[in-house]
N, C-alpha and C positions, 0 to 999 in steps of 0.2 A: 504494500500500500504506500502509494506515495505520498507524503505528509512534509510541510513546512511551516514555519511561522511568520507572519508577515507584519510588519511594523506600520501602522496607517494612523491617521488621527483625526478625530471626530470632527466635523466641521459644523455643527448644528450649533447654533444662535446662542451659546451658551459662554460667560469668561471664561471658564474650565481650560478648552481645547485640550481633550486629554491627549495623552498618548494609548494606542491600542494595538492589543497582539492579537491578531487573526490566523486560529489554527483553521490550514487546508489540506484535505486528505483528498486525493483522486480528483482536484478540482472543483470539491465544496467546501465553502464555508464548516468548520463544527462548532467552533468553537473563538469567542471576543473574551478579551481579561483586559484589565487594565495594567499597561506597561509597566512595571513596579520599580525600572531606571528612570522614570520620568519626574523628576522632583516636585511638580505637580500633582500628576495624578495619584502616584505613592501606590500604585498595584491595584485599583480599586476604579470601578465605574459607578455611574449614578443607576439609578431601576430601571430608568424606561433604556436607555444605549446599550444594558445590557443583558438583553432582553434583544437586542438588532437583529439577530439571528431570525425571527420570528418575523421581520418587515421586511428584510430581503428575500425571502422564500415565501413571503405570504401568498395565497390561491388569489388574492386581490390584486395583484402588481399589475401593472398594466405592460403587455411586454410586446405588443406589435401596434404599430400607426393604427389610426382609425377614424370616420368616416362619420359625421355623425346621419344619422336618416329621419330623426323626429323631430320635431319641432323644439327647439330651446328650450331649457328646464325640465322638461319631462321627467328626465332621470332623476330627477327632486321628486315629482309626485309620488314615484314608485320605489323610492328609498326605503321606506320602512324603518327599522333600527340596526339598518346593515350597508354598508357601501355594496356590497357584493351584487345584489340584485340589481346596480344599474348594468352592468356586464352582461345587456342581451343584444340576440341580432333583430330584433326590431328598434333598438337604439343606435346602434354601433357595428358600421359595417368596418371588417378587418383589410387593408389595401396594404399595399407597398411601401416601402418609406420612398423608389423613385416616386409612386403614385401621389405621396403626400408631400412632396419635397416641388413636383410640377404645380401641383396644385397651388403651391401658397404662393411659388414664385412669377405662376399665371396672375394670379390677383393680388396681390405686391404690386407687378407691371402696369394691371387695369387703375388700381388706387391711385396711384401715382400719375397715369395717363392724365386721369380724369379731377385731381383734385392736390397732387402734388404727392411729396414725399412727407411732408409734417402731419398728413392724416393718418402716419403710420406712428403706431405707439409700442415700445415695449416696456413692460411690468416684471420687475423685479425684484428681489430683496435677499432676506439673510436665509434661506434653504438650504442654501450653505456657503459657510464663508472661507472656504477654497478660495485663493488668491486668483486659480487659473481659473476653475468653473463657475467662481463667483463673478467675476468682473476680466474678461481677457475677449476670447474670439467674439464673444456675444457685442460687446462693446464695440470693436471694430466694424462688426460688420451694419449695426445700426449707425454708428458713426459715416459710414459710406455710403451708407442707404439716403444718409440726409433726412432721418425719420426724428420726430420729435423725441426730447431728452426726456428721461423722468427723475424728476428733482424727488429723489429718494431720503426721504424726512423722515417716515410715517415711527420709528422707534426712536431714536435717540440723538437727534442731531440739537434737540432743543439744552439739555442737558451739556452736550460737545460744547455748542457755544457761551453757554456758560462757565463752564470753567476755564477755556482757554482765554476766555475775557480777564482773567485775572491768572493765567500762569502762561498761557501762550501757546499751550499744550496741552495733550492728554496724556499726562503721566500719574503713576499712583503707588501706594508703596507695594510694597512685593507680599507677597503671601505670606514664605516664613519668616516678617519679621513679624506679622502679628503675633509670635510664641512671644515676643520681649516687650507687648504692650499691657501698660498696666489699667488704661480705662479705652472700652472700646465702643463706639456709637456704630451701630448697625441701623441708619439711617435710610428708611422707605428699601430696606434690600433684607429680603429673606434668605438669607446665608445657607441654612441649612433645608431650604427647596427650591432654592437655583445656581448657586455657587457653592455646591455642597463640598468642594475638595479645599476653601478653603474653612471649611467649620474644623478637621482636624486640631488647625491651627491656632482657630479661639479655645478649642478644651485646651489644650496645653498651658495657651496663658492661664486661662481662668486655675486650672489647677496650679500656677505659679502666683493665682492672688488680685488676676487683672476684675473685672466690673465690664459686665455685657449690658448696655443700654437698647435697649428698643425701642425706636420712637417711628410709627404706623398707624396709618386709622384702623389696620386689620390686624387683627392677633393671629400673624403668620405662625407656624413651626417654632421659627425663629422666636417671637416674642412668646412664645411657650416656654421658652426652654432660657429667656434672660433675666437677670438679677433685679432690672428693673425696667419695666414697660410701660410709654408714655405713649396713649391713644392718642393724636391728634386728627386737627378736621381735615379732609383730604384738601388739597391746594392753599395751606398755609405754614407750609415749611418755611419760608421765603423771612416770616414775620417772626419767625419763633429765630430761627438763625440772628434775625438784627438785634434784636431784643437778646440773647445771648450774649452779642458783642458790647450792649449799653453794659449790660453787668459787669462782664472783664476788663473793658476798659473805665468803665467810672468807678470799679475798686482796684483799679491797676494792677491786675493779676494778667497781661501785657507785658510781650519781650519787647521791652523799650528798644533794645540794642538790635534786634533783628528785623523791628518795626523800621527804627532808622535807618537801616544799611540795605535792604532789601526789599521794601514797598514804597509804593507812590500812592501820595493822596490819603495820607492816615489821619491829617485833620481833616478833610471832609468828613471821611467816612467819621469819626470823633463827632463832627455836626450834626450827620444824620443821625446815627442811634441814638441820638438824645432824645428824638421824638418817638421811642421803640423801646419805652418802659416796658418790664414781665406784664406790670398790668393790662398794658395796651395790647398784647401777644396773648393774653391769655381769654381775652374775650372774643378772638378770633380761633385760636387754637384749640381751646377746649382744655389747654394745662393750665395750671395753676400758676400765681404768680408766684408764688412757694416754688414751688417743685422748676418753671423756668429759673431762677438766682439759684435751686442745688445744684440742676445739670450744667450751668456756664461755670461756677464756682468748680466743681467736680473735675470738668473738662479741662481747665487752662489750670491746675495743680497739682494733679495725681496724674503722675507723668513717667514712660511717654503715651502721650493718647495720639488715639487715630479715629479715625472717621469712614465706616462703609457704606457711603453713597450710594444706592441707585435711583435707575432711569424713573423707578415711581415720581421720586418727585418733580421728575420735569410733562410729566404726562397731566398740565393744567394750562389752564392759562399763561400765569407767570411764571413755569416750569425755568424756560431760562433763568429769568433775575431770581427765582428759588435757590440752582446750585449754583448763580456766585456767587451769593449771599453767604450760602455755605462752604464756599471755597474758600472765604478770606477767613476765617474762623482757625486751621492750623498757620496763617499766614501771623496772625495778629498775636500768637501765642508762641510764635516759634517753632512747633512742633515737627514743619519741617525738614531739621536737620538734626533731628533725632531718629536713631533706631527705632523700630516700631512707631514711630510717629507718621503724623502726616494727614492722607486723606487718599483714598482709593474710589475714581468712579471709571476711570478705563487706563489700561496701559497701551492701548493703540498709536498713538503718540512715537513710542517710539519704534515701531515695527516699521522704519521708513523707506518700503520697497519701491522699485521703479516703476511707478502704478502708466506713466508715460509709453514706457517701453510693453507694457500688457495692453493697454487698451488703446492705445495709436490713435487721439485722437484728431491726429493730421492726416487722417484716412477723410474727413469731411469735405463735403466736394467745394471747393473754390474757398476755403476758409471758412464757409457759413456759420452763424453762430445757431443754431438752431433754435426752436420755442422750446420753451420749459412746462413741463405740466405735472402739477403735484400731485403725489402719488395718495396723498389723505382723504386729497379732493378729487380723487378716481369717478363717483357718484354725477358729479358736477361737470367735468369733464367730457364722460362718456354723452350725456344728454343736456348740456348748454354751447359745450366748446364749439365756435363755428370758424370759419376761415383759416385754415380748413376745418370743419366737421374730423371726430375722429370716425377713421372707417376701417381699421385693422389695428387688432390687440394681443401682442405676441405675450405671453404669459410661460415665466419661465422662473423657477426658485421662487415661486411663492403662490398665494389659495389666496387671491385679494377676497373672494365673493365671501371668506368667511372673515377678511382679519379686516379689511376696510372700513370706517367709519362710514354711518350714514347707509346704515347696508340694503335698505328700501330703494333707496335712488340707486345705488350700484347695482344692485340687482336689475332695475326697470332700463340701466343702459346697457347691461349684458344683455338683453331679450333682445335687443333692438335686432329684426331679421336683415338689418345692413351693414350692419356691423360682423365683420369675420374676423371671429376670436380664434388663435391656435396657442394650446397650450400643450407646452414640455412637463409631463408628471412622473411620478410613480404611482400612484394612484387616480382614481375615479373621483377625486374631491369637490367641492362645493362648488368650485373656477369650475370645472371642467365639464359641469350641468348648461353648461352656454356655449362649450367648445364646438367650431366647426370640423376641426380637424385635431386628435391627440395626438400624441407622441410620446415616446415608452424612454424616460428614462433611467437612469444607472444613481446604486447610490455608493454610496464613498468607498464602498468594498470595490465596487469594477470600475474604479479609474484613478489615476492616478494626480496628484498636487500638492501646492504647498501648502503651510499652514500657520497661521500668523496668530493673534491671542489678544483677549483684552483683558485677561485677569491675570498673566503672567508675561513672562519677558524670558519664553523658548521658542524659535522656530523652528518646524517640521517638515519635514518631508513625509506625504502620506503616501505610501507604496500601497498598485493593484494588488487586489488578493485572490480573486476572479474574475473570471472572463464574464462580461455582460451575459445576465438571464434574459432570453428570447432573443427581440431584436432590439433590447434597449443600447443607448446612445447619449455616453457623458456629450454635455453641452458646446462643451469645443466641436468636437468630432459635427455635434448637429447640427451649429452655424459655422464650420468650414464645411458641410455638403449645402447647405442651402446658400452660403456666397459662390459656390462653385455655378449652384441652380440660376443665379442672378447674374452670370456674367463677373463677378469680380476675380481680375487673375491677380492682381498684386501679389505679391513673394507671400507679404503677411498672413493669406489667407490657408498658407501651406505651410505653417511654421510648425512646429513640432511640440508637445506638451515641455518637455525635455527643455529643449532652447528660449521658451516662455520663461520657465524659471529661472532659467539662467540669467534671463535677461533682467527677471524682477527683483534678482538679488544683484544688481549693477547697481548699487545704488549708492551715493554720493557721500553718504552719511558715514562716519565712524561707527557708531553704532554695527554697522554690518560687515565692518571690515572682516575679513578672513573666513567668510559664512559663504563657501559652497556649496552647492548642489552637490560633489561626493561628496563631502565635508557629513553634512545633512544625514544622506543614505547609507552614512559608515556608522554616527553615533547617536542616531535617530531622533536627538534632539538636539539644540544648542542653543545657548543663551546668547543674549545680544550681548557686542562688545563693548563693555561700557568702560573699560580700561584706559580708552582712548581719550584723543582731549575730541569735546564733542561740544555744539551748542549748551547744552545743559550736562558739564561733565561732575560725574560722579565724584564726593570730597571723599571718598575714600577709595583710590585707585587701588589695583592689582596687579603684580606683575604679567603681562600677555603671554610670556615666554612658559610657565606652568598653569594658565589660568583653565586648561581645557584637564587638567586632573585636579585640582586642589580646590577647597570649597570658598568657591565666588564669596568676594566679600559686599556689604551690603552696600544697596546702591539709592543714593538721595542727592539726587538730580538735584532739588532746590537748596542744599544744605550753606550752602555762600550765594545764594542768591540765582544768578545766570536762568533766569526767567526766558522764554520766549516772546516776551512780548516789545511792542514797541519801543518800549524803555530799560527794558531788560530788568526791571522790578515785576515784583507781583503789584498789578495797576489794583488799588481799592479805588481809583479812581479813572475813567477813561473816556480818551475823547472819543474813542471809535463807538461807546455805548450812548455818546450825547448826539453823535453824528446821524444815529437809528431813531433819534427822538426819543431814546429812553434815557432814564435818569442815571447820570452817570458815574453814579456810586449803585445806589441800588434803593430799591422801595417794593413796597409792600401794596398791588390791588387786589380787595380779593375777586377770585374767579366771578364772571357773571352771572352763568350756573355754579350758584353756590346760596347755601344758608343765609350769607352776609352778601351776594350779589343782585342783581336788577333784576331777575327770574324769577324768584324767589316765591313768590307770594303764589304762584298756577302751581308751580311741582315742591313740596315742601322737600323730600329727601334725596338727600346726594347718593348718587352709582357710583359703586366701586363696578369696573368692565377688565374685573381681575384676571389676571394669567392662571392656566393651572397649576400646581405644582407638580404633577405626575404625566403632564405636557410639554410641549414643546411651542407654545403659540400652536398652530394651529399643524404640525408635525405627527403627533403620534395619535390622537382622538380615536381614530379608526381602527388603528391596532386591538385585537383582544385583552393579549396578554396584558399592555399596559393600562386600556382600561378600565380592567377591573380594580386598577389600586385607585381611578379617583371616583371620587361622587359627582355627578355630573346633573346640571340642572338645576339647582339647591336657588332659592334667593335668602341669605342669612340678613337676618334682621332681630334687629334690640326688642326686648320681650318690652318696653316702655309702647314702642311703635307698633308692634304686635297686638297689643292688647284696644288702642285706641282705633282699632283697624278690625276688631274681634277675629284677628288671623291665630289660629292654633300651632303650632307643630307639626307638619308634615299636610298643611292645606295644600291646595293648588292657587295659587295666586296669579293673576295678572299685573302685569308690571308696565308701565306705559310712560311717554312723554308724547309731544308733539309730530316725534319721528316714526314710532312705530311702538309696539306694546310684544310681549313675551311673556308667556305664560310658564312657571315654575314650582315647585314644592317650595314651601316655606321650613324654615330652617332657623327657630327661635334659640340661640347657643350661644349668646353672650360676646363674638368674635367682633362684632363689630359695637358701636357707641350708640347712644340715642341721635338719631335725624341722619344715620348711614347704614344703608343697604348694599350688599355686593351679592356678586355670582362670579362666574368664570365664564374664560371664551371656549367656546365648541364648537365644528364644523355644525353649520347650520341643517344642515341635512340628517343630523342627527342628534338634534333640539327637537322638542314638540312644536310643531306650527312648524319645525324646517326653519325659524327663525334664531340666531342666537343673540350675544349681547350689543349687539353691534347694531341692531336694526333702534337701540336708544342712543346712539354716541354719534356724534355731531363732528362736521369740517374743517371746524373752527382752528385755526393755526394757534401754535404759541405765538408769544413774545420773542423769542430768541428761536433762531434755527427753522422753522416752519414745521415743529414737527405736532402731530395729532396730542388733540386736549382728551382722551379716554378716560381721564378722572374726575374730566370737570361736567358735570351730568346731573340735572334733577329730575325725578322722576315722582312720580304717586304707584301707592300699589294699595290693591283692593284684592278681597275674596272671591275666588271665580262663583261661589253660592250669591254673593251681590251683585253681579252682573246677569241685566234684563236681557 
């Protein structure tokens, strides 16, 4: 029997990026473990990745082109509580991949004839975030096409711009220093249901004496399991952060000498928190004005602290001015240029590959700058956009029809029968109830790329493990035969997986110095060079000459300052955030949908349009195996709100706003506060009504970065026994 192990690594939407071993025997998959050399991962996968075995073999995979023959949506009506049953041939006739490959590039050709190249749109996102199959051939070849961009916002760009507004970058501190912190805020980020590899690293502190804060409107895992958990209202981190800084700075528990030497604009910022008393935070918050002067007292003396950011709190309104608010917070305290200090919302920053040299986008014809169309406002889009009208919707790494805001109106511009949608899947998902034509793709087992991280600082080489099930087709492979189908011969359109990365590791940065592709494929991972002198270079350098066997020492980018920003300080004060018309230190609106916003008074309770935990966004739902670990459908709500509503435990409730309504089991369990209600997102096709959370969440851009308001949501929820 012939049997090998193959070193690959995960590319799903997670900071993780683990490392993974794929035992093949006679050319199957047996057996995923978690790489146990990978100083991340530590030998150990999360439930649902490791469990993959089960989604690569599953009898659902879609694995040959197909054809659709009934009218759009259908395969929705006939769903049932199974993806499998849309798989007939009175839906779905089986053709060719030439047959599917003519065909799009037939009407590609007609689009274009008759209304230009910018009525063509492709839709993409994190399905995975492979450097090659995420953002490489696919780019070039709509870059040539001259088809409209998509200004790809819809998770975390709001957040990005925030804290690079005050550091310049997205840098964050490293996993294992969190073993050497002694006070740690696990802020709007459930550690141990999304970035579970690093929760090892909090038991350790903790068992050396550190303090796990949790500060959530939802009582994740995470604030299950910390020392102390501070509910707040969703979309007023932003206030609670300034109101922080009035404490530490007006009882000067402030690294005067760090403040000096290293930030710009520490007396404004000094100005503004003066109008951002605990008490003025706490009537917005839901904390106390007690308990905000322990957390700021806590935070800037019991040292070293850090801070675990996430994307939740940029998913509101002022999502932006939220985390910079919370970015200047280790700036103002020094933290830093400490071990285990600091602040962690991404380390992408520094993975700085030659994204140039992958996606060519000097393949556009005559220079053009192309239209931009946001990808939140997909809904809007599809059935307002005129001049040109969108008329072809190339969907690829990603299920917009389940994960889109506004999912009534997306939904009503999928149907449109002028619209020719062709989606790249592995499965039969929610998108692909509108597809004209599928296409059977590969998942990270049958192809081969690199792998970059935003919760650590290793990059990967993910080696094939298998040869493609049916006649599935990694994304390269599928838009270099369909640029072939278009007439594009340019060299680039024949480059080789292999010389992509080569090319994506050419990159300028020290950071990447001596980081090949054999390099890579010899020691399956490696850490960025941070030895070097670099934009934001490391105050604790390492010799290069043994750094590839001796234990990396730790690395704090901001420890002497060397900021990326225009001033090369961390800005608490900035002209480029006055230049956007926003305030250029930072402030406090609350959301509009919200408690305390201009909505208020038609939908009293705020939506949480939570992630699963035993999900992946909208990635594994369909799967059995994984499944069966979440509850699915639930709307958890405060036994206060329950009872004023005579909702019991386990009713069916309707849950509605202006946009659309969804109907649920109630779920009276204390997880959330009084006047906040949440649920999880689901492939709509396998929600009751076929609708999921999305059909109540709105367009509406942030503040910073254009990315989707998913927190900021009021709703009313009644007993389905009340409804006439």
């Amino acid at each position: 029997m012939a049997k090998q192990i193959v070193h690959a690594a995960c590319p799903h939407d997670c900071p993780d990026a683990c490392g993974v071993l794929i035992t093949v025997e006679d050319g199957r998959a047996t057996k995923i473990v978690g790489d146990p050399n990978h100083p991340m991962t530590n030998g150990f996968l999360c439930a649902k990745v490791a469990k993959y075995l089960d989604r690569v073999y599953s009898p659902d995979r879609v694995l040959y082109p197909m054809r659709r023959l009934a009218p759009k949506g259908i395969a929705r009506e006939n769903a049932g509580e199974g993806a499998r049953a849309t798989q007939d041939a009175s839906i779905w006739q089986r053709i060719s991949w030439d047959e599917a490959l003519d065909e799009i590039a037939e009407r590609f050709r007609k689009i274009i004839a008759e209304c230009g190249c910018e009525a063509i749109l492709p839709f993409s996102y994190g399905g995975t975030l492979g450097a090659v199959n995420g953002g490489s051939m696919d780019r070039r070849f709509f870059s040539r096409l001259g088809a409209s961009e998509l200004e790809r916002t819809i998770c975390s760009s709001a957040g990005e711009a925030g804290i690079e507004s005050v550091f310049g970058v997205k840098l964050g501190t490293e996993p294992d220093q969190f073993v050497h912190s002694r006070y740690i805020i696990a802020w709007a980020s459930n550690i141990h249901g999304n970035n579970v590899h690093l929760w090892p690293y909090i038991v350790e502190a903790r068992r050396r004496g550190a303090k796990l804060v949790v500060i959530d409107p939802y009582r994740t895992r995470t604030a299950a399991c910390a020392d102390w958990y501070l509910p707040i209202n969703p979309g007023t981190d932003g206030v609670l952060a300034l109101a922080m800084m009035n404490v530490i700075i007006g009882e000067g528990l402030h690294d005067a000498d760090y403040v000096s030497k290293h930030t710009l604009g520490f007396d404004e910022l000094c100005e503004k928190v003066r109008g951002y008393p605990p008490e003025h935070a706490a009537r917005y918050t839901g904390i106390s004005a007690e308990d905000i002067r322990k957390l700021a007292r806590e935070y800037a003396t019991v040292r070293p602290s850090v801070i675990r950011v996430n994307y939740g709190v940029q998913r509101s309104d002022g999502g932006g001015m939220a985390t910079r608010a919370i970015s200047m917070l280790p700036c103002i305290i020094g933290s830093l240029k400490e071990v285990g200090g600091g602040i962690h919302l991404s380390t992408s920053g520094a993975f700085d590959l030659n994204k140039a040299a992958l996606r060519r986008p000097d393949l556009a014809p005559f220079g053009k700058v192309p239209r931009i169309v946001s990808m939140v406002q997909l809904g809007k889009a599809l059935n307002n956009l005129s001049d040109p009208p969108l008329k072809a919707l190339f969907v690829y790494n990603s299920n917009p029809a389940a994960v889109c805001p506004n999912h009534n109106e997306v939904v009503r511009g999928l149907k449109r029968p002028d619209l020719f949608t062709v989606v790249h899947e592995q499965f039969l998902t929610d998108t692909t109830d509108y597809a004209d034509i599928v296409l059977p793709a590969t998942t990270f087992f049958e192809h081969k790329d690199l792998q970059a991280a935003y919760g650590h600082y290793y990059l990967q080489i993910s080696d094939q493990a298998i040869e493609p099930l049916g006649e599935c087709r990694a994304n390269v492979d599928m838009f270099k035969a369909l640029a072939a189908r278009m007439g594009f011969d340019e060299e680039s359109f024949r480059e080789s997986v292999d010389s992509m990365i080569d090319g994506a590791l050419a990159s300028e940065n020290p950071w990447m110095k001596g980081i090949t592709r054999e390099r890579l494929q010899r020691e399956g991972q490696v850490r960025l060079n941070f030895s070097g002198d670099s934009p934001a270079a490391t105050a604790q350098a390492h010799d290069s000459k043994n750094s590839e066997s001796s234990q990396p020492q730790p690395f704090l980018p901001f420890a002497n300052g060397n900021f990326r920003t225009p001033s090369g300080k961390a800005e608490l004060y900035s002209e480029a955030m006055k230049a956007l018309g926003l305030d250029p230190v930072a402030e406090f609106t609350p959301p509009s949908e919200s408690r305390h916003g201009l909505e208020k008074k038609k939908f009293p309770l705020e939506f949480l349009a939570r992630k699963a935990d035993n999900f992946m966004n909208s990635t594994f739902p369909n799967q059995p195996s994984v499944r069966q670990m979440e509850e699915v459908d639930l709307l958890q709500i405060h036994s206060a709100d329950a009872k004023r509503r005579a909702i019991a435990d386990g009713d069916t409730v309707r849950v509605y706003n202006d946009r659309g309504e969804i109907f649920l089991k109630a779920r009276v369990d204390g997880v959330v506060r009084p006047g906040v209600v949440s649920s999880t997102l689901n492939w709509a096709k396998l929600s009751p009504g076929m609708r999921n959370v999305n059909v109540l969440t709105s367009e509406k851009l942030s503040d910073l970065g254009n990315s989707a308001t998913f927190y900021s949501v009021l709703v009313e929820v009644e007993s389905i026994h009340s409804i006439r």
